[in-house]
N, C-alpha and C positions, 0 to 999 in steps of 0.2 A: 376487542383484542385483535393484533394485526395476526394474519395467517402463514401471514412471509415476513421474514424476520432476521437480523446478523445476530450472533452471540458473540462475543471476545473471550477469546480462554490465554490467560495472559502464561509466558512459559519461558523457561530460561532466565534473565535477568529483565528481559524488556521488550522481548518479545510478545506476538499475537498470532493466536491461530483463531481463523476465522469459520466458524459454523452459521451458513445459511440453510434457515429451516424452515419447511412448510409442512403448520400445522395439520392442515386440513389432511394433508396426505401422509403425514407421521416421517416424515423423509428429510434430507439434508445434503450437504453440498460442504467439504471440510477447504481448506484454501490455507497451503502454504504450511503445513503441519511438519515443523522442526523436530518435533518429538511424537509418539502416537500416544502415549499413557492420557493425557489430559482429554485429548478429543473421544477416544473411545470410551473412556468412564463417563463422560458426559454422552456421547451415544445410548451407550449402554442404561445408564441413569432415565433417559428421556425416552426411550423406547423407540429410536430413529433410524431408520433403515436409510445407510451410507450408500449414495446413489452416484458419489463421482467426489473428483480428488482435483484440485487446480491449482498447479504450482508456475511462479511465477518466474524463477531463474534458478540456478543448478545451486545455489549456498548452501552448505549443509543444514542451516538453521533455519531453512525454510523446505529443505525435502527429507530428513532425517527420519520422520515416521510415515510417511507415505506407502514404503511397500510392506510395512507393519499394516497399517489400515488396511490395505488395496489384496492382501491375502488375509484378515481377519475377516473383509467385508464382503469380500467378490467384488470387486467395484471397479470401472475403467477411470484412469490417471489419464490426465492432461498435461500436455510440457510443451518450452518452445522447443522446434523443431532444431533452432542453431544450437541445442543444446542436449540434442538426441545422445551424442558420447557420454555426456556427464548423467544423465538420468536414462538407462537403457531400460528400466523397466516400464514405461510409460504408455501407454496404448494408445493414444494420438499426442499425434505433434503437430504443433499449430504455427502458422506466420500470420502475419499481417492479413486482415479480414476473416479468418476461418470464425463461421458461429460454432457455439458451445448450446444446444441444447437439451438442458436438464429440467424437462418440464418440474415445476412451470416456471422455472428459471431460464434465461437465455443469455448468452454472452457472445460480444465479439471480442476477438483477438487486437489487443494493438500493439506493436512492435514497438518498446521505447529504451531503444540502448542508452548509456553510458556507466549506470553502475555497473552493469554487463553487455554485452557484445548481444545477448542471445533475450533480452529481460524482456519481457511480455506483462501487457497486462489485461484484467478482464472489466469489460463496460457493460453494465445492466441500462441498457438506454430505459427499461420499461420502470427501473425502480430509480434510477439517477443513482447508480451506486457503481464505484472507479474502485475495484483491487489492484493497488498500485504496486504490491512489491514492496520495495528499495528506490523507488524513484523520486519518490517525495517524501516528505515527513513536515508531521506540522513547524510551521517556522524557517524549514530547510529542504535540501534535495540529500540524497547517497553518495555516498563517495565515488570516483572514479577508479572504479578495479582494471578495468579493462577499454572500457569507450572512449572516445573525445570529447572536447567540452564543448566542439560543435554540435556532434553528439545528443550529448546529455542535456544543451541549452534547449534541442529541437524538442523534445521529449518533454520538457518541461512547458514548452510551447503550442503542444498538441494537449496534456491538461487542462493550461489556461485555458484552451478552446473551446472545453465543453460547458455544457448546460450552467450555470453559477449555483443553481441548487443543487449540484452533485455534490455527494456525501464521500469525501473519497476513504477508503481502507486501508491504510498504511500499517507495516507489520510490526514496527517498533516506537516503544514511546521513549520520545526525544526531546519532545514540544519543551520542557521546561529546560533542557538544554541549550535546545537553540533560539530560547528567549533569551536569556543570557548572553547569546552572540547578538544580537538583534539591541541589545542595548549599551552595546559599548563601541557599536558599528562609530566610525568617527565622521564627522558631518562636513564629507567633501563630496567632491563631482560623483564619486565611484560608489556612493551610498544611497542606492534609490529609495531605502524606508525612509529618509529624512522628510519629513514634512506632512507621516502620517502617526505621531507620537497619539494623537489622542486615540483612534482608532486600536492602535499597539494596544493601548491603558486598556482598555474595554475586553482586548482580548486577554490579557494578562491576566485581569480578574476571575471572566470565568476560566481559563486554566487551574488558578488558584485553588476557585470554587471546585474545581471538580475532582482535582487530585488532592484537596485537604478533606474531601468526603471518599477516598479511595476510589475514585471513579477514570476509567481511562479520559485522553484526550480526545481519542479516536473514536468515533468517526472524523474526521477534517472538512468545515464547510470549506467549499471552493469561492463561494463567493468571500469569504473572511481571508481566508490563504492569500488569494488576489491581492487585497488590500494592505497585505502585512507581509507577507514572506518575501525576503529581499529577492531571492534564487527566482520567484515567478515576477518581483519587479524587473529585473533588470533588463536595461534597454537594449541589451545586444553581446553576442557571443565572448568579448573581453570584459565587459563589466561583470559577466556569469564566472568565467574564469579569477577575475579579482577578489570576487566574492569566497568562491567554493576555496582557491587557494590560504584566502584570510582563515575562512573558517577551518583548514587542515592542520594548522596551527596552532587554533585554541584548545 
């Protein structure tokens, strides 16, 4: 049995609050908690002493029970720093490269605007695991609230980057969504999934498979995402724009 562990506590309509837990020490690590009811009954439930809070940009549906937790727990909250106004309650605030560590968990910080100005996310290089926020989702990337699609393209190009067996964390399940965008994309110059249908099929299926047995999407392999999500195909900052705009549409 693994000692270090993610839970999914699914919340709201389609949202995820993430519990990293480690057994051995009976301890946990909550990420992006919209609401507290869900995570602290499962705390509670589990016997888990709340050792830290990590939130990835100021949307109410991803810091809504945090200073519910962070005063049931005693516990210090993480935030991005460009987003100190919007979350005052927070005990550090991070930019680009700050470590996060919650033995025996460890996190660096990476700045990735365009759903937000201020969005962060957290890298476990030791587990290959990316809490992304709103910046990707399987099949797709976040809207743009606030960013550029300069932005948001770079952001997206700093994921590709990493390890291919990173497992990323995405806060909302969309994947059957934006398969659907993914199959009506039309087969011209501005459509870089064109020419990976069979790949798409394979992935399609276990989506299928795994929400016809009630089971999330999420985690997202990177190396799959790669291969299928148009938002991480595209070859350059207008094709990303053609893309996200099509899909604001559907």
């Amino acid at each position: 049995m693994k000692t270090e562990r993610v839970e999914l506590l699914p919340i709201f309509d389609d949202n995820y609050v993430f519990v990293l837990i480690n057994d051995d020490l009976s301890s946990a690590i909550v990420v992006d908690p919209g609401e507290s009811s869900a995570a602290e009954e499962f705390l509670m439930e589990h016997g888990l002493k709340l050792t830290g809070i990590l939130l990835t940009h100021h949307h109410a549906d991803h810091i809504g029970g945090a200073l519910e937790l962070k005063n049931r727990f005693s516990c210090p909250v993480y935030a991005p720093l460009k987003n100190k106004s919007q979350i005052p309650f927070a005990d550090h605030y991070l930019q680009e490269g700050d470590a996060v560590d919650l033995p025996p968990f460890s996190f660096q910080a990476l700045e990735l605007p365009g759903h937000t100005l201020g969005h962060i996310a957290y890298w476990d290089e030791k587990h290959k695991w990316l809490f992304s926020g709103d910046v990707i989702f399987g099949l797709g990337c976040g809207r743009l609230f606030e960013g550029s699609y300069d932005e948001a393209y770079a952001s997206l190009q700093r994921i590709k980057a990493l390890p291919p067996e990173t497992l990323i964390y995405c806060t909302h399940e969309y994947t059957e969504r934006n398969l659907q965008f993914c199959r009506i994309l039309s087969a011209d110059d501005n459509t870089p999934i064109l020419g990976n249908a069979e790949i798409l099929d394979t992935y399609a299926l276990d989506l299928h498979n795994k929400r016809s047995a009630r089971r999330p999407s999420v985690p997202l392999s990177l190396a799959m995402e790669t291969e299928t999500n148009p938002f991480l195909m595209a070859r350059d900052v207008e094709q990303f724009r053609y893309l996200r705009e099509l899909r604001n549409r559907q």
